[in-house]
C-alpha positions in Angstrom: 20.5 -18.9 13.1 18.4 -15.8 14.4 16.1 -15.2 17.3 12.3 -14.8 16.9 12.9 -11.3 18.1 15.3 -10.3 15.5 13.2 -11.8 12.6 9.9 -9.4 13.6 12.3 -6.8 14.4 13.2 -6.7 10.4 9.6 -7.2 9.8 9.2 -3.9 11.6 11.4 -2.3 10.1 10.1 -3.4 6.7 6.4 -1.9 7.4 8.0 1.3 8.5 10.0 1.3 5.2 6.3 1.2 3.4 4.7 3.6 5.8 3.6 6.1 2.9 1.1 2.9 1.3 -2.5 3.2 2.2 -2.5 0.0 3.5 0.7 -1.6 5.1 0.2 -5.3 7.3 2.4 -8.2 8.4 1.0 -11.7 7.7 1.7 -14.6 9.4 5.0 -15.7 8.8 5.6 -19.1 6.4 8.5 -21.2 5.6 10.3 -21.8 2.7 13.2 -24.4 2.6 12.7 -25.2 6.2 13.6 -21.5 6.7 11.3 -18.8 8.8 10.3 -16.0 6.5 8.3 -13.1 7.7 5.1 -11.6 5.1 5.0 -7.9 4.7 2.2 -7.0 2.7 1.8 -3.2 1.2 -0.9 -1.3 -1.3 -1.2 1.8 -2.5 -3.9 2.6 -5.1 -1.3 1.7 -8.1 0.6 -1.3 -6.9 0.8 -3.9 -4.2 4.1 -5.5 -3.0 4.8 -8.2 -1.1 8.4 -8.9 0.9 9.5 -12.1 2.4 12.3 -11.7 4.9 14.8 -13.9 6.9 18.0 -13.5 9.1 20.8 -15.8 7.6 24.3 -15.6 9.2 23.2 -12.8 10.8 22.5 -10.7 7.2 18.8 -9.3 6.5 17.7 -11.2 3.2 14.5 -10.5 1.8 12.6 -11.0 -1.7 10.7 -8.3 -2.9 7.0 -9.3 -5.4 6.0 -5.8 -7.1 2.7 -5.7 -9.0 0.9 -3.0 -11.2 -2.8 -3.6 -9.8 -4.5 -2.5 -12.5 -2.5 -5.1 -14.6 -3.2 -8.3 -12.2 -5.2 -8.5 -9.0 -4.6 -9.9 -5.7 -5.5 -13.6 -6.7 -3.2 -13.4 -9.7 -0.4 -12.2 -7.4 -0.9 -14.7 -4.7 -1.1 -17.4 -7.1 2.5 -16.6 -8.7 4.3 -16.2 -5.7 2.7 -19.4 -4.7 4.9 -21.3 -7.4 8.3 -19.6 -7.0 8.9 -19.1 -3.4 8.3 -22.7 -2.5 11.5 -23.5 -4.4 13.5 -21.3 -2.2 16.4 -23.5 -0.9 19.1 -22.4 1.4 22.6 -22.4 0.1 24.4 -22.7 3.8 
């Protein structure tokens, strides 16, 4: 698997990766398919993203939500990756 240490490590490096947004946080992690995901949330005025991340056989996997935020707001956002990353299911 991964050690805790390894999994905020890439969470790290992720908000560095975002460091020109106006806002850049890491939310508490979550679990999808029994797997440990960290939450990198970033905004600038135009769009929002959100990345999931996880250590799997020792390879940095992450899923990447971008959204035009003057298209759909923050509750709109939330709610869609609410229904798709619950299905996330680990193939190994």
């Amino acid at each position: 698997m991964y050690a805790d240490d390894e999994l905020d490590a890439a969470a790290e490096v992720t908000k560095r990766f975002y460091k020109d947004y106006k806002k850049v946080d890491r939310l508490p992690d979550v679990a999808f398919g029994g797997v440990p995901f960290y939450h990198v949330h970033a905004e600038d005025p135009e769009q929002s993203r959100d990345v999931y991340g996880t250590i799997r056989d020792g390879l940095l996997i992450d899923v990447q939500w971008s959204f035009n935020r003057g298209l759909i707001d923050r509750k709109a956002s939330d709610a869609l990756i609410d229904q798709v990353m619950p299905t996330f299911k680990p193939t190994s």
